[in-house]
N, C-alpha and C positions, 0 to 999 in steps of 0.2 A: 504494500500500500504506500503508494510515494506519496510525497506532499509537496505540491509546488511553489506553494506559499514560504514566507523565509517567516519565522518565529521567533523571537528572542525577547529580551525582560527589557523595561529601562533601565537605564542606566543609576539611580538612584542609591547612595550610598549604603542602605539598608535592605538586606533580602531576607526574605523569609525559607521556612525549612524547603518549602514545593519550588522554588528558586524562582520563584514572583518578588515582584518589588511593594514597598509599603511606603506608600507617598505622604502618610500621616505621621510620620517622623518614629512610628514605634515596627519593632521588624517581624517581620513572620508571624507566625501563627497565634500569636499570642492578643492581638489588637483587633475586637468585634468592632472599633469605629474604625478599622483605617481602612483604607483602599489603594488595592495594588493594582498594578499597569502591564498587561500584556498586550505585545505586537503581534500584528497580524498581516501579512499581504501591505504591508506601507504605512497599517495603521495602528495608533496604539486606544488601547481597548480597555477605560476602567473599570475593576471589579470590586463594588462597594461590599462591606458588607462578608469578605470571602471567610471566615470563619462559622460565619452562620451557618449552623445546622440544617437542614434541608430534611434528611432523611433520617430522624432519631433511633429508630431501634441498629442504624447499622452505623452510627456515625459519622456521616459523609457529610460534607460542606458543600456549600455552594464553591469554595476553591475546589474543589473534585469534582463539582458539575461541570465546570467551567474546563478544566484539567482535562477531563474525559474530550470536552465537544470538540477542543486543539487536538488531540492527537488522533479523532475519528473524522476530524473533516474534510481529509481527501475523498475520503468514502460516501461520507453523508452528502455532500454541498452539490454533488451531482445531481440527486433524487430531489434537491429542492428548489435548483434556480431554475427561474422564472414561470415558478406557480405558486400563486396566493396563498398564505397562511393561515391556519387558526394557529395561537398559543395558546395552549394548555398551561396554568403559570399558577404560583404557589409562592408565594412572597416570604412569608413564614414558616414556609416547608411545609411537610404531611401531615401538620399538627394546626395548622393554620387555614385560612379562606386559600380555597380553591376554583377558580375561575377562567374561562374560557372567553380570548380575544380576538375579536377580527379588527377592530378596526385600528390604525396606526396611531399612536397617539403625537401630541403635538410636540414635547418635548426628543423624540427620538432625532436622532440626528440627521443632517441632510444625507448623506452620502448612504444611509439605508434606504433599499429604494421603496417604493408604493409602487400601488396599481390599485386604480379606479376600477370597479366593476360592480355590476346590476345588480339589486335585489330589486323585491316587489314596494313598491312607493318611493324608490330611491336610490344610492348608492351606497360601496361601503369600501373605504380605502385601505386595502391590503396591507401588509408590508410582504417584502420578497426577498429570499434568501440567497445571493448571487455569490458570499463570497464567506470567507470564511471571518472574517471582522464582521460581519453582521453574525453571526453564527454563536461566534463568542459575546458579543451584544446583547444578542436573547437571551443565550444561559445568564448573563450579569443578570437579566431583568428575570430571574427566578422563572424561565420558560424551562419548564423540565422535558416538555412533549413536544413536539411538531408536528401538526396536522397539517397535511396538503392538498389543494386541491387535486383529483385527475384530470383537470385539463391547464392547459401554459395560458402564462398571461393576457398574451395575443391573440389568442381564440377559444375565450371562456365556453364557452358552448359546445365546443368541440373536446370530448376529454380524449387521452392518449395513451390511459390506461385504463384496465377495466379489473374490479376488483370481487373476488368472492369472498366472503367473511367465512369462516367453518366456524359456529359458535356450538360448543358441546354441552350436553347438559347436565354433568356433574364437572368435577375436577379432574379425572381421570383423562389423559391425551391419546387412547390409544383410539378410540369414535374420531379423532383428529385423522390420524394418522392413516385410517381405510379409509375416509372418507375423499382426505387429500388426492391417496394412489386412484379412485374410484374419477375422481372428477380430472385428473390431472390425464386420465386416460380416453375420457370421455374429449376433450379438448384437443387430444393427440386425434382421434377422430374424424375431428370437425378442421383439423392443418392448423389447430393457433398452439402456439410454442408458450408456457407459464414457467414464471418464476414463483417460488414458494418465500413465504417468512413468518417466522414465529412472532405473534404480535406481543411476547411480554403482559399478556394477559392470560387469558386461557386457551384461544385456540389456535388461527394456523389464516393467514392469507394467499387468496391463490391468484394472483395477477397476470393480466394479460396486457403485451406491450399492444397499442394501437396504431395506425396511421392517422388518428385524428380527422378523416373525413368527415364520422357518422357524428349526430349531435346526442346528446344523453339521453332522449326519449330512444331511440335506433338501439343505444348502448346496453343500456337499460333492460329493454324490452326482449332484446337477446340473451343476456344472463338470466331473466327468469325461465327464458325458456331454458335455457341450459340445464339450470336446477331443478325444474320442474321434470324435465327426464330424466336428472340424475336420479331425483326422489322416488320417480315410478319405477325405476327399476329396482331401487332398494328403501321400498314403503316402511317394513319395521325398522330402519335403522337412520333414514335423511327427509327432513321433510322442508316444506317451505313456507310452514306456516308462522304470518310473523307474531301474533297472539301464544305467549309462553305457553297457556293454559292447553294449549292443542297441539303443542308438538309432544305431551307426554318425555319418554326416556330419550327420545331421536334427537338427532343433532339438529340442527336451524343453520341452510344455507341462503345467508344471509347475503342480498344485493343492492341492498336498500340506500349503498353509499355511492353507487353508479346513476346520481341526481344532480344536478345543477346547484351548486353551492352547498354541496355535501365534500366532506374528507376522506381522509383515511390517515391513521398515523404513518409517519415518515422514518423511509428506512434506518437504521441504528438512534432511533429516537428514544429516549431514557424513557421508562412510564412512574408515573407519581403512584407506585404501589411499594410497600413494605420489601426489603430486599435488592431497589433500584432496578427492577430487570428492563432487559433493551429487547425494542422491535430487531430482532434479526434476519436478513439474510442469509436462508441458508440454501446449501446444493441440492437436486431431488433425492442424489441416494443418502443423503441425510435423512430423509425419514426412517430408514431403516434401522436407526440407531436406536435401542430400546430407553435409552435414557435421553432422549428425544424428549423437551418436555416444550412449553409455550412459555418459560421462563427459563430455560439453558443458557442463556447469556446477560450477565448482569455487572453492575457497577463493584459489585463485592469482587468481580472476579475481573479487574482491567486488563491484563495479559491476555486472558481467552478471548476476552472482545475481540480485543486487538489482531490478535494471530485470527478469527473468524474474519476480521474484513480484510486482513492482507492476504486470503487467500480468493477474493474475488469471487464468491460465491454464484454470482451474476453475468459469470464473464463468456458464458455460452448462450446468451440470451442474446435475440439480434440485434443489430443495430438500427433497426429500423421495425418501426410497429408496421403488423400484421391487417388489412382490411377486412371487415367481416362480411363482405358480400357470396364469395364462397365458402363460406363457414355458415353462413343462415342458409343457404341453399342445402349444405350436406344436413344442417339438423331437422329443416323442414321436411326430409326424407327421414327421418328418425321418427319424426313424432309423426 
């Protein structure tokens, strides 16, 4: 995983133990007022505040959030320039107000970008993640999650990814994990090629890269039917009812974020749950791993992260999204 961004501290006569600087004259880890200064891509980056606890049962800082998003951002900053944001943000950590942000606020800096785009009565100005000083920007602003939209700024209407949610109905991942090979082969069927990731919640996303033609009613309306033949073919075990109360013990393949101004969390994005686990990218024959879980990768364990995104788990996935006009033609002969 290379980084083409160039990283390094200020210059400031005091550094703390993570070899950040502490611009409030007191050094390292010991100062919950001070605020240290990391460079990013040209720019330098203050992190108020990097003592504070974020994550109480595991002892992680907001210097370890922040710590984490630098040394994961060759990998992440891909998946997120230039598609609109929600922040997931937690100011006071897990023990604190938890809140979800779209729109940009006025104090953020010029050089983070925006983007204007439609809701119903109005507009709602984004921020965009283009580079890795913005990256490190959010984590200062206690953004633990990164939601993104499926489609680029340019052509909101048009998404370029298409997403299945596997949501299981206990804790158990192994309903994840047939479910995954069931749909991931059903998709081999129809010519579209999926990338897999453990969402650091409970179950399993199964994404399909797009050409961005079709708009999200087209998009949409295909992945129900997908799931809808997944489900009839395996009735006791997948269904697609979005009412809890009717899916019973069966998993829920969920499509519901294939909408206009709907998300999905963003690759190696940290989640605000107990243990810090991260949205990962992983390869298909990783599901075969029995210890495969929908939290196998987390902030307690920064090495593993790490060595998971430097091995490009992604890297057979095409470079160019797939259109679905022969892929509805093959499933309309299915159903």
């Amino acid at each position: 995983m290379e980084d083409t961004d160039r990283d390094q501290e200020t210059g400031t006569k005091e550094t703390g133990e993570d070899g950040t600087t502490g611009k409030s004259g007191k050094a390292g880890k010991g100062s919950k007022a001070g605020t240290r200064t990391v460079r990013a891509g040209g720019r330098t980056v203050e992190v108020h505040r990097p003592d504070k606890v974020l994550f109480p049962d595991d002892g992680l800082t907001k210097a370890d959030v922040v710590d984490y998003y630098r040394q994961v951002a060759a990998a992440a900053v891909p998946h997120l320039r230039d598609r609109p944001l929600m922040l997931e943000r937690l100011p006071e950590g897990l023990d604190g107000p938890h809140f979800m942000q779209k729109e940009t606020p006025d104090h953020y800096p010029d050089w983070i970008r925006r983007e204007e785009v439609a809701k119903e009565g109005g507009t709602v100005t984004h921020p965009v993640c283009d580079d890795k000083a913005t990256l490190l920007y959010l984590a200062d602003q206690a953004c633990l999650t990164l939601h993104r939209w499926l489609s680029r700024a340019g052509r909101p209407d048009h998404p370029d990814r298409l997403v299945f949610d596997l949501d299981p109905p206990g804790s158990g991942f192994e309903p994840v994990r047939d479910a995954a090979r069931q749909l991931v082969g059903l998709l081999d069927e129809l010519g579209l090629p999926t990338m897999l990731m453990t969402t650091g919640s409970r179950g399993l996303h199964v994404i399909v890269p797009l050409d961005g033609h079709g708009d999200f009613d087209t998009v949409r309306g295909f992945a129900q039917d997908v799931a809808e033949v997944l489900a009839g073919r395996h009735p006791d075990r997948l269904t697609t009812a979005v009412r809890k109360k009717a899916r019973g013990d069966r998993l829920y393949l969920d499509v519901q974020r294939n909408a206009y101004a709907q998300t999905a969390v963003a690759p190696w994005s940290l989640r605000a749950k107990p243990g810090a686990p991260i949205a990962a990218p992983i390869r298909h024959e990783q599901l075969d791993d029995p210890e495969l879980t929908a939290r196998s990768w987390s902030l307690t364990d920064l090495a593993g992260v790490l060595e998971q995104a430097r091995a490009r788990p992604w890297s057979a996935a095409p470079a160019r999204g797939r259109s679905l006009r022969t892929a509805r033609k093959r499933l309309d002969a299915l159903r």
